[in-house]
SESEPA-307639 format. One record per residue (C-alpha): residue in one letter; chain; z, x, y. Coordinates in steps of 0.05 Angstrom, whole numbers, plus 32768, in hexadecimal, padded with zeros to 4 digits. Layout:
BEGIN
+---------+--------+------+------+------+
! residuo ! cadena !   zz !   xx !   yy !
+---------+--------+------+------+------+
!       A !      A !    Z !    X !    Y !
...
+---------+--------+------+------+------+
//
This chain:
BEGIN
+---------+--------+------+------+------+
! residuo ! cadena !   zz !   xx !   yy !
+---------+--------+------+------+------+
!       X !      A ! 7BB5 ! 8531 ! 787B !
!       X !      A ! 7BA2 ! 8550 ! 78C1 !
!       X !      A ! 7BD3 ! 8564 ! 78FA !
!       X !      A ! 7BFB ! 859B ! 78C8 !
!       X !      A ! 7BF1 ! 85D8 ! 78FA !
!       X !      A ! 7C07 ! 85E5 ! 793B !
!       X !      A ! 7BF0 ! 8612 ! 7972 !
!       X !      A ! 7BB7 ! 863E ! 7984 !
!       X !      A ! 7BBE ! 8685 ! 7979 !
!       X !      A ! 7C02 ! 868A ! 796B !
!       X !      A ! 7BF4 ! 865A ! 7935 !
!       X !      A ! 7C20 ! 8632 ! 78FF !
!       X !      A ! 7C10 ! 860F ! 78C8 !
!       X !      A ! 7C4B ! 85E9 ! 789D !
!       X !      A ! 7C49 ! 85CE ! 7851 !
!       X !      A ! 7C7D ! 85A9 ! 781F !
!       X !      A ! 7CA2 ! 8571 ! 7817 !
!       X !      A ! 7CF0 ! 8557 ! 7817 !
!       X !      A ! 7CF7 ! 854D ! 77D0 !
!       X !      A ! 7CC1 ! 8582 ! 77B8 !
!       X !      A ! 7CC6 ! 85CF ! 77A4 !
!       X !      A ! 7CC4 ! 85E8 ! 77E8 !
!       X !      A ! 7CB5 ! 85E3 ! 7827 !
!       X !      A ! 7C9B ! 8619 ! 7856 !
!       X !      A ! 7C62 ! 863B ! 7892 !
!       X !      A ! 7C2F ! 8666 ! 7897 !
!       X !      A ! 7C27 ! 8688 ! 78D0 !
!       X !      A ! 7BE8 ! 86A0 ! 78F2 !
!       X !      A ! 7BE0 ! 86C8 ! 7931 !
!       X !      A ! 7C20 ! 86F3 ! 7938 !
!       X !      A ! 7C07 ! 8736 ! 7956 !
!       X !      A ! 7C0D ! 876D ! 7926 !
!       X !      A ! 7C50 ! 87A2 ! 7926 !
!       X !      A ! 7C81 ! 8770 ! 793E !
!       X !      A ! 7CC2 ! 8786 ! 7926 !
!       X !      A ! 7CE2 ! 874B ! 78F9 !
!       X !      A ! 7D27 ! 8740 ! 78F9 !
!       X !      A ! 7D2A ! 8715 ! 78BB !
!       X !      A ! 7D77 ! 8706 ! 78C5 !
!       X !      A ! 7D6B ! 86E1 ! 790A !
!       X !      A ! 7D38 ! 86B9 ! 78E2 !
!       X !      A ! 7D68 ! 86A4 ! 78B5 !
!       X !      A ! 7DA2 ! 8698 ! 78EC !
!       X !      A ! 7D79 ! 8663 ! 7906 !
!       X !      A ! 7D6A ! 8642 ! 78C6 !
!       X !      A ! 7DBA ! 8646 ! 78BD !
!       X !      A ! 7DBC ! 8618 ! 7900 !
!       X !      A ! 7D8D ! 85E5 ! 78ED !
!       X !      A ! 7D95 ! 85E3 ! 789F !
!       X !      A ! 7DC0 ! 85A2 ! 787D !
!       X !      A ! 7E0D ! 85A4 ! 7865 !
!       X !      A ! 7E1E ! 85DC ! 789C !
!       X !      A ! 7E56 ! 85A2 ! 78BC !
!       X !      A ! 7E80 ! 8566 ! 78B3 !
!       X !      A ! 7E50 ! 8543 ! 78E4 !
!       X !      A ! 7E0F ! 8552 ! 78C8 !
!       X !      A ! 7DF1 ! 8539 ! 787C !
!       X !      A ! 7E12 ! 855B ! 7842 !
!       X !      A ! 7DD5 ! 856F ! 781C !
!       X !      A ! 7DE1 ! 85BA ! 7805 !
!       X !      A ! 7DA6 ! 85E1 ! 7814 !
!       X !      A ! 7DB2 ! 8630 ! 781B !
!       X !      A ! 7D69 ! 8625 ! 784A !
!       X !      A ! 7D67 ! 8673 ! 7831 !
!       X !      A ! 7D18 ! 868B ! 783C !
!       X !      A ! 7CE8 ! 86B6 ! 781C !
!       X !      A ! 7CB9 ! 86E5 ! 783E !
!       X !      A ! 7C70 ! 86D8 ! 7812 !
!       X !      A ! 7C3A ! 8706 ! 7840 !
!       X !      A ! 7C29 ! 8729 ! 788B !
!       X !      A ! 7C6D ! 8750 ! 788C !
!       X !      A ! 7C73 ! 8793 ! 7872 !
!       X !      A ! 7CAC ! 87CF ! 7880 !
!       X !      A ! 7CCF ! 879B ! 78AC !
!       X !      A ! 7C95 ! 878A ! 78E3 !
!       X !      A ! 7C55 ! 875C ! 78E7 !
!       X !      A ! 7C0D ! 8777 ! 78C4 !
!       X !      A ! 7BEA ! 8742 ! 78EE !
!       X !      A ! 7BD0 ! 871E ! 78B3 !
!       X !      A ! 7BF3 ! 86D1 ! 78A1 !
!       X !      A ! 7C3F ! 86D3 ! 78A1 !
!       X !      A ! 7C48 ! 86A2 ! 785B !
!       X !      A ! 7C94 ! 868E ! 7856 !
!       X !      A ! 7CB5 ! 865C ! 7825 !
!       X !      A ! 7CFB ! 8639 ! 781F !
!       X !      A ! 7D05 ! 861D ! 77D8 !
!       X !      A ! 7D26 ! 85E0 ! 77D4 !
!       X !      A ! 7D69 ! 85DC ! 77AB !
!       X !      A ! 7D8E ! 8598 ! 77B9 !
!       X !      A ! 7D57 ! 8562 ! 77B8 !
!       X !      A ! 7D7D ! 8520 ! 7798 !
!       X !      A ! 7D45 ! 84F7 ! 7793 !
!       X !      A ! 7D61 ! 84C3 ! 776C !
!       X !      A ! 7D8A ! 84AE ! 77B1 !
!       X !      A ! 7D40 ! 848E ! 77C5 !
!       X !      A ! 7D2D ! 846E ! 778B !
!       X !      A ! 7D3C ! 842B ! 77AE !
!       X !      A ! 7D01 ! 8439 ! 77D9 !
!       X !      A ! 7CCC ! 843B ! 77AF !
!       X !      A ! 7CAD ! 83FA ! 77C4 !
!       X !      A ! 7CD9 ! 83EC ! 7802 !
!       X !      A ! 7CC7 ! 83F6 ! 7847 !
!       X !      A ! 7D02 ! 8419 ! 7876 !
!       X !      A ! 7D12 ! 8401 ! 78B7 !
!       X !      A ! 7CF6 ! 8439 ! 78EB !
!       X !      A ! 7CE0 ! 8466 ! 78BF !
!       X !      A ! 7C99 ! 8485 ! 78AD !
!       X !      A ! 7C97 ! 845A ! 7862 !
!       X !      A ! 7C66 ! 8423 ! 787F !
!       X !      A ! 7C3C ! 8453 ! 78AE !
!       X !      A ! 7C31 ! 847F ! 7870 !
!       X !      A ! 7C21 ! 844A ! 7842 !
!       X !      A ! 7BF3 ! 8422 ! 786F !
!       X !      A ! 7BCF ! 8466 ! 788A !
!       X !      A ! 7BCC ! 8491 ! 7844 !
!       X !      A ! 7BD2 ! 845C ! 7809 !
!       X !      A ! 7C10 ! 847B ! 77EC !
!       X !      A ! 7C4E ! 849F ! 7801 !
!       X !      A ! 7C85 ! 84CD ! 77EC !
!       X !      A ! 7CCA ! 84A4 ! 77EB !
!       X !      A ! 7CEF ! 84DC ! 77D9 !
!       X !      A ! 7D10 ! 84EA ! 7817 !
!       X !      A ! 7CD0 ! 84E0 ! 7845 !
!       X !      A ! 7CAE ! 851A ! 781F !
!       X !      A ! 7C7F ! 8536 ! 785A !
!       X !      A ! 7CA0 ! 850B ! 788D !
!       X !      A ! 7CE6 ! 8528 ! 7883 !
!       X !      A ! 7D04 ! 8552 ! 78BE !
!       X !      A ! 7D07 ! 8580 ! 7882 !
!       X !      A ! 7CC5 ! 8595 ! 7895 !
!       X !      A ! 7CED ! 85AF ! 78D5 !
!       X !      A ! 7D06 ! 85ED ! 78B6 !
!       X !      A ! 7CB9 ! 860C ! 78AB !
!       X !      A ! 7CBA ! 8606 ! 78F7 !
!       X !      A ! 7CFA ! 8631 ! 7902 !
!       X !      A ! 7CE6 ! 8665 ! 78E0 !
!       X !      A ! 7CA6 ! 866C ! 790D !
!       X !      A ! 7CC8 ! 865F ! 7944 !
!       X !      A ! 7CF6 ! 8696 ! 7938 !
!       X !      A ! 7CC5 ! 86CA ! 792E !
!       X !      A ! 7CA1 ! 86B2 ! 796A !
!       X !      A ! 7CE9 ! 86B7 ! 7994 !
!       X !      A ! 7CE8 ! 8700 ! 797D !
!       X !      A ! 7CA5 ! 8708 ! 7999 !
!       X !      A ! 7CBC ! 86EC ! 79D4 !
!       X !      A ! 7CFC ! 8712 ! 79DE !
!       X !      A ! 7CDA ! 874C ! 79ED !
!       X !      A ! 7CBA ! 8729 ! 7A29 !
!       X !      A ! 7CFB ! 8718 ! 7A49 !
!       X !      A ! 7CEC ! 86D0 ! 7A34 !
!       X !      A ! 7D37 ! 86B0 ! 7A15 !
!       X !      A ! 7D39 ! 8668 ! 7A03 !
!       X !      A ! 7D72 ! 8640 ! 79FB !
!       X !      A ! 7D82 ! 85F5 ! 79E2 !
!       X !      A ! 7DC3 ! 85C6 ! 79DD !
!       X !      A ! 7DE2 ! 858B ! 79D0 !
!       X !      A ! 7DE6 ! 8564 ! 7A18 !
!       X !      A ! 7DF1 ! 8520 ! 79FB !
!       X !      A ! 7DFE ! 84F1 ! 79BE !
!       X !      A ! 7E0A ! 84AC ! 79CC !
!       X !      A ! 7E23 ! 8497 ! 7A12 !
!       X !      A ! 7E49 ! 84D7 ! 7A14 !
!       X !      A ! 7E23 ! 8507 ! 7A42 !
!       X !      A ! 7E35 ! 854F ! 7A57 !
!       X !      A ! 7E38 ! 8549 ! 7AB0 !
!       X !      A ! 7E28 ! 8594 ! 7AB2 !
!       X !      A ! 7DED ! 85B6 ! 7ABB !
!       X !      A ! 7DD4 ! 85E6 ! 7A92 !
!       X !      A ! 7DDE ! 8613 ! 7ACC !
!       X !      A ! 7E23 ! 8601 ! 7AC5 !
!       X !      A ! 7E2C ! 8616 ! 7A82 !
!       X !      A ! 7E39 ! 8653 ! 7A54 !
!       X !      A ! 7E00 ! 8648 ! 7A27 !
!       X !      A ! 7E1B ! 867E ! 79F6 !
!       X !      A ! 7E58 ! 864C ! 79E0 !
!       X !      A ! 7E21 ! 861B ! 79C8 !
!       X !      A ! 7E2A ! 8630 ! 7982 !
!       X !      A ! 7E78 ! 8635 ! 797F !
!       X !      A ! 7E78 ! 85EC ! 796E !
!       X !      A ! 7E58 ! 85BF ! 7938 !
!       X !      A ! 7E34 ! 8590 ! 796C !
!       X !      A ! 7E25 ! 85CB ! 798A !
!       X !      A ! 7E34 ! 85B4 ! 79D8 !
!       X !      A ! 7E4A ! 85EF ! 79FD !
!       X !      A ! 7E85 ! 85C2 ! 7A26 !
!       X !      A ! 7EC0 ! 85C2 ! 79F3 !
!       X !      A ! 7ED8 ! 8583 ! 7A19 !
!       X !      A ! 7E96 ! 855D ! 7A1A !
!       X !      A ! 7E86 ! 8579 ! 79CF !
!       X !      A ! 7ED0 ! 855D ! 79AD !
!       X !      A ! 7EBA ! 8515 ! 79CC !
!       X !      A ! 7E79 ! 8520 ! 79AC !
!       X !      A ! 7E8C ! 8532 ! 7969 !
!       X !      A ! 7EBC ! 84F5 ! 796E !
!       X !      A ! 7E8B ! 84D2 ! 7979 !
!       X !      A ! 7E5D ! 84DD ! 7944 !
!       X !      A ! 7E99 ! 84DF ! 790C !
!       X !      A ! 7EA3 ! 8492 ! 7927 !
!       X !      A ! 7E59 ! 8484 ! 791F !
!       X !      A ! 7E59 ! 84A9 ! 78D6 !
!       X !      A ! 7E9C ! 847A ! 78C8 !
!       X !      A ! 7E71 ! 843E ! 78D7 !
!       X !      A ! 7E35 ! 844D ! 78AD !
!       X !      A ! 7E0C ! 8450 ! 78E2 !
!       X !      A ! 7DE8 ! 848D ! 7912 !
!       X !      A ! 7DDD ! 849E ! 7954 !
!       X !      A ! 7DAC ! 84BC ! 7983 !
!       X !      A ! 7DB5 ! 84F7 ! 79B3 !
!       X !      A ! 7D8C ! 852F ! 79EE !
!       X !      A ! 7D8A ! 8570 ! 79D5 !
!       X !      A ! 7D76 ! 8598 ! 7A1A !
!       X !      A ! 7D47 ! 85E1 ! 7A1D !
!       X !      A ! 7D4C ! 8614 ! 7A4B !
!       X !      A ! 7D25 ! 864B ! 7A56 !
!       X !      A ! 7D2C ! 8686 ! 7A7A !
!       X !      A ! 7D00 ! 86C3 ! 7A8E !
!       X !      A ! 7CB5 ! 86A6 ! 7A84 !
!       X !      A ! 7C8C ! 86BF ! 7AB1 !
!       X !      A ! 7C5C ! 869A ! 7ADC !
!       X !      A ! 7C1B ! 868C ! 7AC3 !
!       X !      A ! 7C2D ! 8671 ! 7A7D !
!       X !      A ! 7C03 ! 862F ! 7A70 !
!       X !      A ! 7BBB ! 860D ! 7A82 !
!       X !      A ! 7BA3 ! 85E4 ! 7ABE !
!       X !      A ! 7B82 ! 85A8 ! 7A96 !
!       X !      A ! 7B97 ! 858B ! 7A54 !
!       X !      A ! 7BC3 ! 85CD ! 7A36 !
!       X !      A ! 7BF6 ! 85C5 ! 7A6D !
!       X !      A ! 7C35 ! 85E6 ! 7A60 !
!       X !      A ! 7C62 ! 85A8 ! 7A63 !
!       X !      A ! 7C2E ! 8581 ! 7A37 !
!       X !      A ! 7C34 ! 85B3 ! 79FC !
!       X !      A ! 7C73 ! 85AA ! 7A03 !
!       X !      A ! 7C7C ! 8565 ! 7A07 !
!       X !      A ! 7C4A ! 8562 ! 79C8 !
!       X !      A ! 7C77 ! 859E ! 79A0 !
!       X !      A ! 7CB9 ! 8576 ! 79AD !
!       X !      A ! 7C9E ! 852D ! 79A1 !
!       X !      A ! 7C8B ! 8550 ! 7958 !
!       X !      A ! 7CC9 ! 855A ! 7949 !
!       X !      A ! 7CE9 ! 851B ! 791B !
!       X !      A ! 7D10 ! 84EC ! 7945 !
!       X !      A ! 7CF5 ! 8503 ! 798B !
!       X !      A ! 7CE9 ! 84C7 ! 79BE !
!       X !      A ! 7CED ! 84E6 ! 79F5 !
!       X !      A ! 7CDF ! 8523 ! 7A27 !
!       X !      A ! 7CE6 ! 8535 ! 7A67 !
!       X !      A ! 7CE6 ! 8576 ! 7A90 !
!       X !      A ! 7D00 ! 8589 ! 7AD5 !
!       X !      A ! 7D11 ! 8549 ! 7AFF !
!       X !      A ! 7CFB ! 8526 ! 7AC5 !
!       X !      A ! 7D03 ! 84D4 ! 7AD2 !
!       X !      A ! 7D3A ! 84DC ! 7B00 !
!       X !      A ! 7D07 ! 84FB ! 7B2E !
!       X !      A ! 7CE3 ! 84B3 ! 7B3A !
!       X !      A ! 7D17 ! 84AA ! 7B60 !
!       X !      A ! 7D14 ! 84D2 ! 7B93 !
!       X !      A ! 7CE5 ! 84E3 ! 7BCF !
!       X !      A ! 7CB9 ! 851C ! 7BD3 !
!       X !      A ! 7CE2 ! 853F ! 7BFA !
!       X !      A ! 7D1B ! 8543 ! 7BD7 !
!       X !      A ! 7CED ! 8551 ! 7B96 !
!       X !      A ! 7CC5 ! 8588 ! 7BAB !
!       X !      A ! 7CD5 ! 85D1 ! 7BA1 !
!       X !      A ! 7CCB ! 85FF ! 7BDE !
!       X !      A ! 7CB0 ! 8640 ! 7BDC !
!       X !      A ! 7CD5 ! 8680 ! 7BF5 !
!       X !      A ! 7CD6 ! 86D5 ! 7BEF !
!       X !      A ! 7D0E ! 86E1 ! 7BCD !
!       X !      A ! 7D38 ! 8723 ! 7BD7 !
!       X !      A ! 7D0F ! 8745 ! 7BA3 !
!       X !      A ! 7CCE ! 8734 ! 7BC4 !
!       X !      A ! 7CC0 ! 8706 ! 7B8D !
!       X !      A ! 7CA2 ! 86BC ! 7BA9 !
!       X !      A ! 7CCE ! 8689 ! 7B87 !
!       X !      A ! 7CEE ! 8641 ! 7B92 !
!       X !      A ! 7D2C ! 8623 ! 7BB6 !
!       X !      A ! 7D39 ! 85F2 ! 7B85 !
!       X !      A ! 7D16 ! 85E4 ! 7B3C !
!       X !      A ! 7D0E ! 8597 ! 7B38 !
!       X !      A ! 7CC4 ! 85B4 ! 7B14 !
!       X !      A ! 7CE7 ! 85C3 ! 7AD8 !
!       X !      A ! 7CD2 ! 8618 ! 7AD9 !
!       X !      A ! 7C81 ! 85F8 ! 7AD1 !
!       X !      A ! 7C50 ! 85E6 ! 7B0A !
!       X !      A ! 7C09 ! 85C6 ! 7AFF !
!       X !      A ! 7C11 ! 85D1 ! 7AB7 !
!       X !      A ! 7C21 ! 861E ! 7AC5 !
!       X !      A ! 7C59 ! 8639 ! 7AC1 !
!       X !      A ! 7C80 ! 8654 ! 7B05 !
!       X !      A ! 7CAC ! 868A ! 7AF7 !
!       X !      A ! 7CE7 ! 8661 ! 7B00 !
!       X !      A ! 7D16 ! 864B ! 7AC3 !
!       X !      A ! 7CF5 ! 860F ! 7A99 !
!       X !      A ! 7D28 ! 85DA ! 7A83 !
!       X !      A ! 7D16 ! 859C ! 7A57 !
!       X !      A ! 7D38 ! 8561 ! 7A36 !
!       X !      A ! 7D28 ! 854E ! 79E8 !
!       X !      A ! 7D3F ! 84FE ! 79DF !
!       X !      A ! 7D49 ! 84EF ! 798E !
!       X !      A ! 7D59 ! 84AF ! 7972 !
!       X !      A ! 7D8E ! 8498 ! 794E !
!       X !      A ! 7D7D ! 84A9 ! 7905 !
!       X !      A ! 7D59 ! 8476 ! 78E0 !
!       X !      A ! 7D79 ! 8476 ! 789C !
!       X !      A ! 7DC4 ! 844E ! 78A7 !
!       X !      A ! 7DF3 ! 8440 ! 7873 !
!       X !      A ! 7DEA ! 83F2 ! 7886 !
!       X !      A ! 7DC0 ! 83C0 ! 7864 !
!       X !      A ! 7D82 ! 83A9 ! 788E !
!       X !      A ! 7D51 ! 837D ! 7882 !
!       X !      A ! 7D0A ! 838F ! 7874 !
!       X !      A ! 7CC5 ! 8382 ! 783F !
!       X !      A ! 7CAF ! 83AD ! 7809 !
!       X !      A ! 7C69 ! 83BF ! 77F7 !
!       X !      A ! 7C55 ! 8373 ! 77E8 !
!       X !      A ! 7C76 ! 8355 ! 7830 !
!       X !      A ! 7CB0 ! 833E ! 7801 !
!       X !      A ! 7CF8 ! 833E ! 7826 !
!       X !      A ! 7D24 ! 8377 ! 7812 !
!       X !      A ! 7D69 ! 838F ! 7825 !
!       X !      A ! 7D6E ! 83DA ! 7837 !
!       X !      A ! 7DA3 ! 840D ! 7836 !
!       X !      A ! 7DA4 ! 844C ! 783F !
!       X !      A ! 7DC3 ! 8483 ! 7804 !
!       X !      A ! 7DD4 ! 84C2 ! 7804 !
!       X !      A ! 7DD9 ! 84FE ! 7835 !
!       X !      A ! 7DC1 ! 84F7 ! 787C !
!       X !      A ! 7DD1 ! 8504 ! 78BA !
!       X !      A ! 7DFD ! 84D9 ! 78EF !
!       X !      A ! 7DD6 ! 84FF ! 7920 !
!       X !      A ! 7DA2 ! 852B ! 7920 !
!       X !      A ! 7DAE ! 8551 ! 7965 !
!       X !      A ! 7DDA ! 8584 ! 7950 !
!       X !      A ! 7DA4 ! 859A ! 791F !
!       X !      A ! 7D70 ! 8595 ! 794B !
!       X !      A ! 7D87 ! 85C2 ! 7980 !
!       X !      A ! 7D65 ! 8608 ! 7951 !
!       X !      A ! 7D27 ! 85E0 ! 794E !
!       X !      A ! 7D1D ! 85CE ! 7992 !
!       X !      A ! 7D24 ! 8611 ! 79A3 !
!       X !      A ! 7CF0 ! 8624 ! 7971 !
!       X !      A ! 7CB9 ! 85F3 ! 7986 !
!       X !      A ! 7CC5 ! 8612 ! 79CF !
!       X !      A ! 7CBB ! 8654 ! 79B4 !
!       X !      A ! 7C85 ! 8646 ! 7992 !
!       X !      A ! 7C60 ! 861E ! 79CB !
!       X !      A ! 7C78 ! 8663 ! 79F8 !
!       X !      A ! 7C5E ! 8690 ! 79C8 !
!       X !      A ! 7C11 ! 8679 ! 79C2 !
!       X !      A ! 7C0F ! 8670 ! 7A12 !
!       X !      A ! 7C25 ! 86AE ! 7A15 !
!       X !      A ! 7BED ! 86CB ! 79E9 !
!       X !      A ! 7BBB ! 869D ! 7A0B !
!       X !      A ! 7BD1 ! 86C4 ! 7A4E !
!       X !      A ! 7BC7 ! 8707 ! 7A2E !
!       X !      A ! 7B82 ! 86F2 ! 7A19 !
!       X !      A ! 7B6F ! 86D0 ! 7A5B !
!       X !      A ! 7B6C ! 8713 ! 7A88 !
!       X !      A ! 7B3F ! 8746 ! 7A6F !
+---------+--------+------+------+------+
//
């Protein structure tokens, strides 16, 4: 099975399934005497891991990690960062329905048509379970990237037809955590929650826009041609489970309007710094990024598994009638929001080190 790593330098490498032993990444480029703050590592894991609300799946997972190589007396050696989250709540017996069936929207048919045979145990490698390897990277590689000024922040900005009217600009993005749907407009946030307690009540899920910001990258981060910033991007988020969509800047609203309006002028600002008016680029010009504040949106789906029956064929292209069991999630964007911010992070952190490697 290709397409298990991710990046260049700064580069990741996930294993495990849902339902097996563990799940976890290895880590390969982090420069060497990088002071590790294991407890921000596990914060993060703490904001994406299951059971941690009423609106999120109720499998208990304590998500707690172990550290297996490349950190010693607290900081990076340079050699493979190995880390590992045992799993301790797998109820596999919830999917023995699936064996033969296929589920509506979900990987079972692409994975049995492409590899001959499949994990129904939760999804096995297709699980967003996977998705907790990648926080722990991306944590490390946020660290990395604090100490370049370089702060990234996501949140909830919709689920459903309910969407938050602010702009992040708006907002106090430090409140984004003092809620479990983790929208940082109490208002906006007690509709949302609603919302997806309805949709729970129903047996059914719903889909939401988790939206990125981030602040202090410099200007320079990303390639002309095919490793444009926004493409890497684009390619890190549309890995995550769920993800249809991405925009950045203007995004689709900006085919609507004219050049002029779209455009960014130039100016000197006070500090003798060349910057823009406005920022309908999205922080990223020609692939490169501009200095300015980058700003993306993350489009999931509704969640595929629904406590509804559906109609569908099993392995012979018999009918069958579906429906979900067990623990899952109404809606996945609350969850999402840590690992968003780690795929950013990671994306940030191996331009980065391209940069450094580019100027001799």
């Amino acid at each position: 099975m290709a397409g298990n790593s991710f990046g260049e330098i700064f580069r990741i490498t996930t294993f495990g399934e849902s339902h097996g032993k563990a799940i976890g990444v290895v880590i390969d480029g982090c420069p060497a005497g990088l002071q590790i703050d294991l407890e921000l590592i596990q914060r993060d894991l703490d904001r994406r891991k299951p059971g941690q609300s009423a609106i999120t799946t109720q499998r208990k997972e304590s998500d707690t990690f172990e550290v297996l190589s490349g950190i010693f007396e607290g900081k990076s050696t340079g050699s493979p960062i190995a880390m590992m989250i045992r799993n301790e709540d797998q109820k596999s017996e919830d999917y023995k329905h699936l064996m033969e069936a296929f589920r509506p929207s979900h990987a079972d048919f692409t994975y049995e048509m492409k590899y001959g045979l499949r994990d129904h145990r939760g999804g096995g490698r297709s699980s967003a379970r996977e998705t907790a390897a990648r926080v722990i990277a991306g944590a490390i590689a946020r660290q990395l990237l604090k100490k370049e000024g370089i702060e990234i922040a996501a949140y909830v900005s919709s689920v459903g037809t309910l969407h938050l009217e602010k702009d992040y600009q708006q907002l106090d993005l430090s409140k984004t955590d003092e809620n479990i749907v983790r929208c940082p407009d109490e208002a906006t946030a007690s509709k949302m929650i609603e919302l997806i307690r309805e949709t729970r009540g129903n047996g059914d899920t719903i889909g939401g826009i988790v939206t990125c910001v981030i602040k202090g990258c410099p200007v320079g981060l990303g390639e002309p041609v095919f490793d444009k910033l926004h493409a890497d991007l684009g390619k890190a988020m549309l890995s995550i489970n769920a993800v249809h969509g991405f925009e950045y800047g203007s995004g689709f609203d900006g085919t609507q309007k004219y050049g002029s309006e779209n455009n960014d002028e130039f100016f000197m600002s006070a500090d003798n710094k060349i910057s823009t008016k406005t920022n309908h680029s999205g922080g990223i010009q020609g692939g490169i990024s501009n200095g300015m504040d980058i700003y993306f949106n993350v489009a999931f789906k509704p969640v595929a598994t629904i406590m509804q029956s559906q109609n569908s064929v099993d392995k012979e292209g018999h009918e069958v009638e579906v429906k979900g069991r067990g623990r899952h999630d109404p809606c996945v964007v609350p969850r999402a929001v840590p690992i968003v911010e780690a795929m950013a992070a990671l994306v940030l952190v191996d331009h980065w080190l391209r940069n450094k490697l580019s100027k001799i």
